[in-house]
Z-matrix of the N, CA and C atoms (Angstrom, degrees):
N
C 1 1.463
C 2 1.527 1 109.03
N 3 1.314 2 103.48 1 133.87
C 4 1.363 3 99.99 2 -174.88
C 5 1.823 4 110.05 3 -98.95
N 6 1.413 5 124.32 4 167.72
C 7 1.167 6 134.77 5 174.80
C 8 1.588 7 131.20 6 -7.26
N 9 1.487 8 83.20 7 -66.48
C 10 1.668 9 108.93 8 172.62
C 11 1.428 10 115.03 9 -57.67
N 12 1.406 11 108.64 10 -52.10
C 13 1.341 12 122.22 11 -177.12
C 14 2.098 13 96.74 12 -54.37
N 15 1.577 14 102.81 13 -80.99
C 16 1.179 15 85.64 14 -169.69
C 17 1.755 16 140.96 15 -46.44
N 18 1.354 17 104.77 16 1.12
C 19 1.455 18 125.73 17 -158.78
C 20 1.296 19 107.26 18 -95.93
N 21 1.608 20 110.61 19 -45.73
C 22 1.698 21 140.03 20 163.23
C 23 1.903 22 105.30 21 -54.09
N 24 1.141 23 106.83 22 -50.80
C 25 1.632 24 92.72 23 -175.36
C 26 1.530 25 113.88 24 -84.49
N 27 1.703 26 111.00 25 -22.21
C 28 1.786 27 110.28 26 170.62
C 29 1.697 28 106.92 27 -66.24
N 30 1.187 29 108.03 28 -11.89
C 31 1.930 30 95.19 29 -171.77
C 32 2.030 31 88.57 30 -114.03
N 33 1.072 32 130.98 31 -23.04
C 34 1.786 33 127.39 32 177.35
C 35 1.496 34 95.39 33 -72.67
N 36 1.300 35 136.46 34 -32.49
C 37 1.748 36 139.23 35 -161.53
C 38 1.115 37 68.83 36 -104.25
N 39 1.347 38 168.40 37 -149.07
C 40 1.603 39 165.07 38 -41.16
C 41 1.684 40 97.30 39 -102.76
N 42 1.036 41 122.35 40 -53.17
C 43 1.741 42 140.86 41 -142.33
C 44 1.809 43 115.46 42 -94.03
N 45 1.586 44 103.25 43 -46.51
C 46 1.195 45 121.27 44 -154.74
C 47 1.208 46 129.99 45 -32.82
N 48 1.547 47 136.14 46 134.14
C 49 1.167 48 128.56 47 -12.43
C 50 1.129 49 117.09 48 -23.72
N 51 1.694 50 144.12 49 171.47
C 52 1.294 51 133.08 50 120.22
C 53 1.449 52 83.87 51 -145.43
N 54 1.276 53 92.57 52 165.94
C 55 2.071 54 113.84 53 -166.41
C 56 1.552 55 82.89 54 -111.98
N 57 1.720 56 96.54 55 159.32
C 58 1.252 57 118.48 56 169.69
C 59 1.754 58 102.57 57 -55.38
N 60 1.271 59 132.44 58 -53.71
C 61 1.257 60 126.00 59 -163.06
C 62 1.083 61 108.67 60 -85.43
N 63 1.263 62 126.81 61 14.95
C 64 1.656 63 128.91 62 169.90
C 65 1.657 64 114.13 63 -108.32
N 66 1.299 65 102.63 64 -14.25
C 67 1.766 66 122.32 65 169.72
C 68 1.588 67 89.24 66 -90.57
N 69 1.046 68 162.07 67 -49.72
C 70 1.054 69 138.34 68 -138.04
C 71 1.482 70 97.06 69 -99.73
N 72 1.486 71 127.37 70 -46.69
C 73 1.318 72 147.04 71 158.31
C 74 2.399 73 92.06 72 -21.50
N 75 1.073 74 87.99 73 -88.64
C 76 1.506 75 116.16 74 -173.46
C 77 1.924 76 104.38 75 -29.59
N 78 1.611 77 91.72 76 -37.03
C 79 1.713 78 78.32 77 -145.73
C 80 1.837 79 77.31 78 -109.38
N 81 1.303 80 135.51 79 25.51
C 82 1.255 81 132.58 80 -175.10
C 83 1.439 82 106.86 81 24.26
N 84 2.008 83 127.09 82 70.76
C 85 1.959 84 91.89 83 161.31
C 86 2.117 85 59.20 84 -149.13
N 87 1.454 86 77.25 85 -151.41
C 88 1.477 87 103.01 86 -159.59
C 89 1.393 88 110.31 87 -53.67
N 90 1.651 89 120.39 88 -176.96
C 91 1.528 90 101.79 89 149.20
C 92 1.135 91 110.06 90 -122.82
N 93 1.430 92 129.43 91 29.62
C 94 1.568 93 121.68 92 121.45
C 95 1.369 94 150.81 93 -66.01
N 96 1.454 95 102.91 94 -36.81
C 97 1.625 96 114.92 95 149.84
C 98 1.337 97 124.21 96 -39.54
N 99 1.432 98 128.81 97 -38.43
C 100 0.810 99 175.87 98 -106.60
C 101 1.979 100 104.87 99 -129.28
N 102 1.127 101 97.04 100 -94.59
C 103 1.494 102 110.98 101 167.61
C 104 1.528 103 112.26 102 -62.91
N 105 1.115 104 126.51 103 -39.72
C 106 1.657 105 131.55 104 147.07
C 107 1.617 106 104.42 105 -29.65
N 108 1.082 107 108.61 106 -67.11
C 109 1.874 108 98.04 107 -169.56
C 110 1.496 109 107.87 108 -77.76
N 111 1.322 110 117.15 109 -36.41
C 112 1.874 111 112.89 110 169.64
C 113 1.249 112 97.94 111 -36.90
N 114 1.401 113 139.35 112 -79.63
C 115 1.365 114 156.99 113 -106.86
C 116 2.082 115 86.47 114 -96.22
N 117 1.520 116 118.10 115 -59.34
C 118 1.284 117 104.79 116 166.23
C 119 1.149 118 141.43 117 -66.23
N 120 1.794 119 119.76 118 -16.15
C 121 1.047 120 131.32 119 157.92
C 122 1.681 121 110.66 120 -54.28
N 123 1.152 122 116.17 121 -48.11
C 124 1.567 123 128.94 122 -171.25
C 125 1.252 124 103.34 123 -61.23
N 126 1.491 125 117.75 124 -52.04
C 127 1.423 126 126.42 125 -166.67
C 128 1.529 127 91.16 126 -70.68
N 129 1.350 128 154.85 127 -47.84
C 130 1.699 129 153.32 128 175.93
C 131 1.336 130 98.72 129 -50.89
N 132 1.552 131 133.85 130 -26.89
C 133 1.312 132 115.56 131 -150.78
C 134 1.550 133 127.86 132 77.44
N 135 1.548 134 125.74 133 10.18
C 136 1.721 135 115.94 134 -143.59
C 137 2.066 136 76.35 135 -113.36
N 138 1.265 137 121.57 136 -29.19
C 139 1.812 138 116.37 137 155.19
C 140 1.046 139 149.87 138 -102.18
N 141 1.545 140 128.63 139 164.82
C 142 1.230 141 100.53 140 160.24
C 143 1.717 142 113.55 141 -131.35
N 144 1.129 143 119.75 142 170.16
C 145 0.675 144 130.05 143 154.03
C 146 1.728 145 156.82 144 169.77
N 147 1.761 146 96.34 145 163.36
C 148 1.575 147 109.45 146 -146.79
C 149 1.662 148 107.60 147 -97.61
N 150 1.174 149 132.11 148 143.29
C 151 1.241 150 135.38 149 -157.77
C 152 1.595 151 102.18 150 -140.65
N 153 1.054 152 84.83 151 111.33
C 154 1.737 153 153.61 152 103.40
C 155 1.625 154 113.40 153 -163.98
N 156 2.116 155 105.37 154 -8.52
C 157 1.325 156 99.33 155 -158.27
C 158 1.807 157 92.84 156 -71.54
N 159 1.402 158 120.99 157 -56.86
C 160 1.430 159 136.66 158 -119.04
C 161 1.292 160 135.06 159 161.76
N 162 1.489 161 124.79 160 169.95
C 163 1.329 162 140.01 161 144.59
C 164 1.509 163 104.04 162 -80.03
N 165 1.557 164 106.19 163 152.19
C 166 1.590 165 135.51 164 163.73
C 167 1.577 166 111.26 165 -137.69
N 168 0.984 167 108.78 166 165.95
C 169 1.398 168 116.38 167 162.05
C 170 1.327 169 131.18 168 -73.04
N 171 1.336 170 103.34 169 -26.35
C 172 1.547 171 107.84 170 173.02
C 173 1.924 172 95.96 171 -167.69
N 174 1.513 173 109.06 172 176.84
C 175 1.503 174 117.21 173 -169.77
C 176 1.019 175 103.78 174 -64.33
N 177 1.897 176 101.78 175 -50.92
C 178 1.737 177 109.10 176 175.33
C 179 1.284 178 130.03 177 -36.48
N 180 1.775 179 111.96 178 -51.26
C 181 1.478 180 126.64 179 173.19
C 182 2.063 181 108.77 180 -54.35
N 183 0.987 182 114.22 181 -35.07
C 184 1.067 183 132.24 182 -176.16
C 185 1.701 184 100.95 183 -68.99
N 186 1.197 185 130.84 184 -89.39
C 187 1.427 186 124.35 185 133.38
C 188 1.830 187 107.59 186 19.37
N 189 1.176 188 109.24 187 -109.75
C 190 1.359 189 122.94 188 179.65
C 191 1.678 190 114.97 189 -41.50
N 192 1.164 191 122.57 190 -1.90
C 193 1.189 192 109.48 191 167.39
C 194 2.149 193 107.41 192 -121.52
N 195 1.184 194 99.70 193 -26.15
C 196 1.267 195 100.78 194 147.35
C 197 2.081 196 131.41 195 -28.34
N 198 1.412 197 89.81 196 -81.54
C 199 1.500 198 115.40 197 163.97
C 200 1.479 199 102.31 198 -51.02
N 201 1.206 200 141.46 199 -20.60
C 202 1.605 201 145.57 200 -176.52
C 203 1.621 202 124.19 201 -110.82
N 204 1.670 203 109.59 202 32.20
C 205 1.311 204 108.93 203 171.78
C 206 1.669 205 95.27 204 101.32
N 207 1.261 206 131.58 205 16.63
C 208 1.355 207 116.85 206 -173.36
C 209 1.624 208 95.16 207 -93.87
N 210 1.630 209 105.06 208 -49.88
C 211 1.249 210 105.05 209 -168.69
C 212 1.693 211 107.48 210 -44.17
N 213 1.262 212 110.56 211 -67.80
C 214 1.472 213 120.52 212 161.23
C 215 1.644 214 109.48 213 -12.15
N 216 0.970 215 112.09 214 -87.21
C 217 2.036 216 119.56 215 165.31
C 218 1.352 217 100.48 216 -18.33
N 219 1.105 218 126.05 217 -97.83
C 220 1.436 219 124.18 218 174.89
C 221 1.361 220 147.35 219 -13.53
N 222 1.948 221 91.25 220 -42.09
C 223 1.798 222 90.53 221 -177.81
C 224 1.822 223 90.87 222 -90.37
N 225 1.091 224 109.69 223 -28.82
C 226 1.987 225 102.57 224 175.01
C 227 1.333 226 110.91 225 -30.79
N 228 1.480 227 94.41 226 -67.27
C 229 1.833 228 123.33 227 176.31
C 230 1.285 229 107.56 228 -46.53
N 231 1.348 230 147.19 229 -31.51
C 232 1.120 231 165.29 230 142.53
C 233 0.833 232 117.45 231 -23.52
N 234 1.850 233 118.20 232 -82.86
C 235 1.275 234 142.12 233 168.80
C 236 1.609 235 124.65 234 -45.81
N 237 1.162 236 116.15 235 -38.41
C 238 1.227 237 145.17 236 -172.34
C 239 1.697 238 90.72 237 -66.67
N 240 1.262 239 114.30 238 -67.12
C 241 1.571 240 127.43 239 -161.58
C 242 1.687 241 92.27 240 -54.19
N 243 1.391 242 123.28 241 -55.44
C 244 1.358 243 127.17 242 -160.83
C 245 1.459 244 111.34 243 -58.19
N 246 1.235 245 94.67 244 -32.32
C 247 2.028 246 112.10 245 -169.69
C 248 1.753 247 103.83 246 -75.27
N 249 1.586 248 114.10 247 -38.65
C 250 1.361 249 123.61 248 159.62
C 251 1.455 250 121.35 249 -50.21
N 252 1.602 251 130.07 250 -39.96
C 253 1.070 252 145.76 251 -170.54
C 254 1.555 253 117.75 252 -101.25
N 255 1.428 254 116.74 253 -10.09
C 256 0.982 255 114.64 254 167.33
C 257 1.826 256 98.79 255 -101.32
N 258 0.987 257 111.29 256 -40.61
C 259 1.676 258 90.69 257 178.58
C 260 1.547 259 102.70 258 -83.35
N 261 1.228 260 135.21 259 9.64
C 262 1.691 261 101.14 260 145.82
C 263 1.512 262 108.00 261 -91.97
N 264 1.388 263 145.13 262 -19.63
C 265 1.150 264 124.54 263 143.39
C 266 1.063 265 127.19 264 -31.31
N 267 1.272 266 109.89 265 -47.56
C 268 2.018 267 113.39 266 -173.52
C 269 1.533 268 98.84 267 -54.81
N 270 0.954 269 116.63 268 -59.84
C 271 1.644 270 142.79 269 -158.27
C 272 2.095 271 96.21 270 -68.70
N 273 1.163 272 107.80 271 -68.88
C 274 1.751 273 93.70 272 167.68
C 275 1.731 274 113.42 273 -49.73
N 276 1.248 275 143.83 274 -60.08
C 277 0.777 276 172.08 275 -179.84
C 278 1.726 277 105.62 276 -41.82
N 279 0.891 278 110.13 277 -39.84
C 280 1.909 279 129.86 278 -178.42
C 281 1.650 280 105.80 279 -85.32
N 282 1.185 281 115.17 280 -6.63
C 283 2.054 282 109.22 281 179.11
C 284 2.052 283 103.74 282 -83.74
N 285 0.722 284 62.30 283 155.21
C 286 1.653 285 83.79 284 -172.70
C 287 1.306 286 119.20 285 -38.99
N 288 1.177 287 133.56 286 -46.63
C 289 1.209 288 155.42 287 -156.54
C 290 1.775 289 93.19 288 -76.17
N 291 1.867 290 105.74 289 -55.19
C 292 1.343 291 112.19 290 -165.30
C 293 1.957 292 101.36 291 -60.94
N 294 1.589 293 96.68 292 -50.69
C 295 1.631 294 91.91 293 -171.02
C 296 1.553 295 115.66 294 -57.80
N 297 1.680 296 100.46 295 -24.40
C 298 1.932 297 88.82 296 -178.54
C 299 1.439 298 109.42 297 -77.32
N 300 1.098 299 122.19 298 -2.89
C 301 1.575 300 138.72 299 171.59
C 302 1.713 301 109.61 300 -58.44
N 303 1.080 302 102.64 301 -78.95
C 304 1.825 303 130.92 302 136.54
C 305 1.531 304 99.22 303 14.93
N 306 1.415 305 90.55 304 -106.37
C 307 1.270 306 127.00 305 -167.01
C 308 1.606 307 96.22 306 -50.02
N 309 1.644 308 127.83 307 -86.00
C 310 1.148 309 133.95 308 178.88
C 311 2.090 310 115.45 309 -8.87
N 312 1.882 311 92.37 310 -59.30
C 313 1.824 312 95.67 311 -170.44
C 314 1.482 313 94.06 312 -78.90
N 315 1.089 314 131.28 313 0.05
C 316 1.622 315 123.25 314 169.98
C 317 1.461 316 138.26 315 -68.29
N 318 1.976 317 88.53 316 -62.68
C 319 1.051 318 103.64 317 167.82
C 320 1.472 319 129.16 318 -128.94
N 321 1.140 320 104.66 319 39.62
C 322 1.511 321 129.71 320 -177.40
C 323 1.735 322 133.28 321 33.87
N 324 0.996 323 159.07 322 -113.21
C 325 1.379 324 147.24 323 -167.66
C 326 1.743 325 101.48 324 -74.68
N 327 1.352 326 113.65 325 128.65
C 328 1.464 327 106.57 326 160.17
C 329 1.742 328 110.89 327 -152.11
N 330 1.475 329 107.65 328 163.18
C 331 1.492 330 97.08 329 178.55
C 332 1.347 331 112.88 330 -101.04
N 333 1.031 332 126.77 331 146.01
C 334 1.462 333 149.43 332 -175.65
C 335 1.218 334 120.02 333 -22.50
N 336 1.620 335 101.34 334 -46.25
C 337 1.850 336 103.14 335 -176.89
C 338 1.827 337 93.95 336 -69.86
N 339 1.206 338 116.65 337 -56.57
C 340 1.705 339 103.53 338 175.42
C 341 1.371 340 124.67 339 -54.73
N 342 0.946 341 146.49 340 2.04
C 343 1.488 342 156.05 341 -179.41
C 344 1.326 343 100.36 342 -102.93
N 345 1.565 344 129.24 343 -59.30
C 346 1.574 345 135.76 344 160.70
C 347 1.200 346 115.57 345 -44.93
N 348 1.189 347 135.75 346 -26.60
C 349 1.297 348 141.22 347 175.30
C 350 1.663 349 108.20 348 -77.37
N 351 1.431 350 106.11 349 -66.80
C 352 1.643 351 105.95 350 -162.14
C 353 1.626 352 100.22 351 -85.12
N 354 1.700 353 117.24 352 -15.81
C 355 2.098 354 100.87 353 153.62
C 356 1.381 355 100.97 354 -81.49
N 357 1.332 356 142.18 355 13.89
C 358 1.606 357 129.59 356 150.82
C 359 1.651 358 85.61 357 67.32
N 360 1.286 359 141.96 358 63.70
C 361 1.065 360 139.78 359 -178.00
C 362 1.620 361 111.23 360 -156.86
N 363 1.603 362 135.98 361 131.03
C 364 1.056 363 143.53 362 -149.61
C 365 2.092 364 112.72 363 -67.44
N 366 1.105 365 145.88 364 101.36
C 367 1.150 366 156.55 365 -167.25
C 368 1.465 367 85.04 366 -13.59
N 369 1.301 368 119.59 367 -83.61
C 370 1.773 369 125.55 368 -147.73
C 371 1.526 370 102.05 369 -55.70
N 372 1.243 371 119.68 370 -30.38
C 373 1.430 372 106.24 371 -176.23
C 374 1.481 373 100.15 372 -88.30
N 375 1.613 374 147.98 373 -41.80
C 376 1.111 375 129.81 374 172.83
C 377 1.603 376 98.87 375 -41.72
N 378 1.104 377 137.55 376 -58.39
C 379 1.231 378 146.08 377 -134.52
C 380 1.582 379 99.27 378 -60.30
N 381 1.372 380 110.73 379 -58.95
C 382 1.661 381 135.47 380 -179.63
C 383 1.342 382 93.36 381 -46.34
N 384 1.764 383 136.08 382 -67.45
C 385 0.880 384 137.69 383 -137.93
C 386 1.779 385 91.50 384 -96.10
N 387 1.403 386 138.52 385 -29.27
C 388 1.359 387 129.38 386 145.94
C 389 1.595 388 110.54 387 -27.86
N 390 1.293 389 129.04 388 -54.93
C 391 1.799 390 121.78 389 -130.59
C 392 1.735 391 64.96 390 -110.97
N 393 1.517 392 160.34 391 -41.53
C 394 1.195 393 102.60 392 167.55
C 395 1.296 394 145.05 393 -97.67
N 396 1.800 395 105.73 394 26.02
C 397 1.328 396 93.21 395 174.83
C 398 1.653 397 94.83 396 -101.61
N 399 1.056 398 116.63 397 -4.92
C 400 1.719 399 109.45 398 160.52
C 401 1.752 400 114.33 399 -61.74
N 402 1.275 401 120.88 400 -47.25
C 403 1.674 402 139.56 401 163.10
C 404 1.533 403 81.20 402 -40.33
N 405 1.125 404 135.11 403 -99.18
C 406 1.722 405 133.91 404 -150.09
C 407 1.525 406 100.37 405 -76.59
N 408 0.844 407 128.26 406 15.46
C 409 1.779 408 122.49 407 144.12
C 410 1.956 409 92.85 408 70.26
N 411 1.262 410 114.19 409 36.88
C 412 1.394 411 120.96 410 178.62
C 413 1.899 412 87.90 411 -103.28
N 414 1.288 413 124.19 412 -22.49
C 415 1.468 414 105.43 413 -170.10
C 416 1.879 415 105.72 414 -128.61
N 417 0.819 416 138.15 415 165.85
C 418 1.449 417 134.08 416 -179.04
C 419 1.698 418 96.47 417 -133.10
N 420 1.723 419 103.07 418 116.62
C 421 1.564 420 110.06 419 160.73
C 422 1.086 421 120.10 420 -99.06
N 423 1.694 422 106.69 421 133.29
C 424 1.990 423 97.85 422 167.09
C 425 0.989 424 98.06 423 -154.91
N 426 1.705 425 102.20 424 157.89
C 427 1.525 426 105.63 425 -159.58
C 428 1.267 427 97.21 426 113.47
N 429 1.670 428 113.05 427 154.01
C 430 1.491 429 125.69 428 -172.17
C 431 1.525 430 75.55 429 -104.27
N 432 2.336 431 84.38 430 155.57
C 433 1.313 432 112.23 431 172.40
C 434 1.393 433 133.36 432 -38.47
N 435 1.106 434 126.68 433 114.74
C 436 1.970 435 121.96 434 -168.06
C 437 0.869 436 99.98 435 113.09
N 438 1.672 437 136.06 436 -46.30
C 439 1.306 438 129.98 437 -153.69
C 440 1.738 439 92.62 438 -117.55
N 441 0.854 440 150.30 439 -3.99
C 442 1.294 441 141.90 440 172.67
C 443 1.289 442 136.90 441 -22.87
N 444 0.883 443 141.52 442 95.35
C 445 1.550 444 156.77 443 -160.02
C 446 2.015 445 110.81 444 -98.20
N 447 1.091 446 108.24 445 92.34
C 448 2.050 447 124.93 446 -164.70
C 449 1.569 448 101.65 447 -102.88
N 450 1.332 449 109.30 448 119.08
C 451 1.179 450 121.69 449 -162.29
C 452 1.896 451 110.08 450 -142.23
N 453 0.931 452 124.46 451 131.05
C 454 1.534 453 127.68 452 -173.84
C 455 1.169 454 121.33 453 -45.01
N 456 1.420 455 136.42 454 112.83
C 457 1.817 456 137.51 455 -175.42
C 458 1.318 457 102.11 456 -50.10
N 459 1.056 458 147.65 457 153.14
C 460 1.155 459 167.07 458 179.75
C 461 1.804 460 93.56 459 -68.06
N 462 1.241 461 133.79 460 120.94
C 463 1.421 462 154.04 461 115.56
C 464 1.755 463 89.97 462 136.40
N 465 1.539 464 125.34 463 30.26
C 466 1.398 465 103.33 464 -160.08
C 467 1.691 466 65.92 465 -122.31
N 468 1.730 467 100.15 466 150.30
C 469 0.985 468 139.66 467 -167.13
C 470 1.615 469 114.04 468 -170.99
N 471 1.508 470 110.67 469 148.27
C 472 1.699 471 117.75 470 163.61
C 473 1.094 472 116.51 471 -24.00
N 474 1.611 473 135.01 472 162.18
C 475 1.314 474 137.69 473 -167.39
C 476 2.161 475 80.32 474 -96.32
N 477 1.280 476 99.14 475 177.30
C 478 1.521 477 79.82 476 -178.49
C 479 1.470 478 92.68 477 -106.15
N 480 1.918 479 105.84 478 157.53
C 481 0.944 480 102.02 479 -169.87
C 482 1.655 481 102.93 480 110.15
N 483 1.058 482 129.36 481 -42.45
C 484 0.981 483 144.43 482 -172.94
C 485 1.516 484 129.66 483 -35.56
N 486 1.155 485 142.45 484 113.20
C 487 1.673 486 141.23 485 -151.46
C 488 1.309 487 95.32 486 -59.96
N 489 1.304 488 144.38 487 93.16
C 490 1.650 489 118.05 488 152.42
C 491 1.440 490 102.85 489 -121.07
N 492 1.384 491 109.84 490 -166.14
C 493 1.795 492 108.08 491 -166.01
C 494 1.525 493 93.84 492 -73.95
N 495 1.617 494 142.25 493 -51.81
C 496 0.631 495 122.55 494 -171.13
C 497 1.244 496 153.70 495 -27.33
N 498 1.480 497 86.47 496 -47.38
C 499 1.898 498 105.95 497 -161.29
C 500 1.702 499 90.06 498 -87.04
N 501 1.307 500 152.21 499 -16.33
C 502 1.156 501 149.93 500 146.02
C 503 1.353 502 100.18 501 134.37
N 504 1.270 503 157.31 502 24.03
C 505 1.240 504 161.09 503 -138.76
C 506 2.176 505 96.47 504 -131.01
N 507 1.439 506 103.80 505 -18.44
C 508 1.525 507 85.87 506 165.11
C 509 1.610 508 102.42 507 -123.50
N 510 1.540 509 98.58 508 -13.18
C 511 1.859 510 95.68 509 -166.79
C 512 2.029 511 100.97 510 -56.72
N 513 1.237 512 96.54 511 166.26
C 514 1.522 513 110.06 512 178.66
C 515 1.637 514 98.30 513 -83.97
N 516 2.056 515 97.38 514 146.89
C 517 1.647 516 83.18 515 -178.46
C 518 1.639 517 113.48 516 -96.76
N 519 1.292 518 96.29 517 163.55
C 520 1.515 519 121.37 518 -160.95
C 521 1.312 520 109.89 519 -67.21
């Protein structure tokens, strides 16, 4: 065993968890040196390790910190990730195009200046963002210019998954 190696299992037996970038941090060299001694440590059997958590000293140790607040760690880490992924849904889901989507399968035919009004959003830019989802056949116009009446193409709907109040992703929790 070389240097690294032994240096890597005195701080994984002292530390454990520890992440690859917290050994490399720790032991100041590369993070190939680095993954070099993980990989022979692994191949001896003298670590272990679980991914996304860490290195341990052994499965058992792994085990024993599990049973000790790890599981806990995890579902946070878990939870945490979901709360990230639902607000970039929120956030894709919130552009203009999506809410006149919204609005459109809700309450069916309307003209532009009312749609600009109740997305609280400036006429000329609804307007732009009208003529191309008319271009991709996501909106149907009829009616002469001024008077135009924009109404939802037949089978277009949210991607699924999609943030609306329904599915509970803006409602307040219960």
């Amino acid at each position: 065993m070389d240097n690294i190696s032994i240096e890597i299992l005195k701080i994984v037996s002292e530390f454990s968890p520890v992440n690859t970038a917290q050994l490399v941090q720790v032991l100041g060299c590369s993070k190939r040196k680095v993954l070099a001694g993980l990989a022979d440590l692994r191949v001896a059997g003298r670590i272990f390790t679980k991914i996304p958590v860490g290195h341990f000293s052994s499965e058992a140790a792994y085990q024993v910190w599990l049973e000790n607040g790890g599981k806990e760690k995890i579902t946070c880490r878990g939870r945490a990730a979901a709360a990230r992924s639902n607000l970039t849904k929120a956030r894709r889901n919130d552009t203009i195009p999506c809410r006149t989507i919204i609005m459109l399968s809700s309450q069916g035919p309307l003209r532009a200046i009312d749609i600009a009004r109740a997305l609280d959003v400036p006429y000329n830019t609804l307007s732009g963002q009208l003529s191309t989802m008319v271009t991709r056949g996501q909106v149907i116009r009829t009616g002469r210019a001024g008077k135009s009446l924009y109404s939802l193409a037949p089978g277009v709907e949210l991607e699924q998954g999609a943030a609306t109040p329904v599915n509970g992703i803006f409602a307040e929790p219960g």
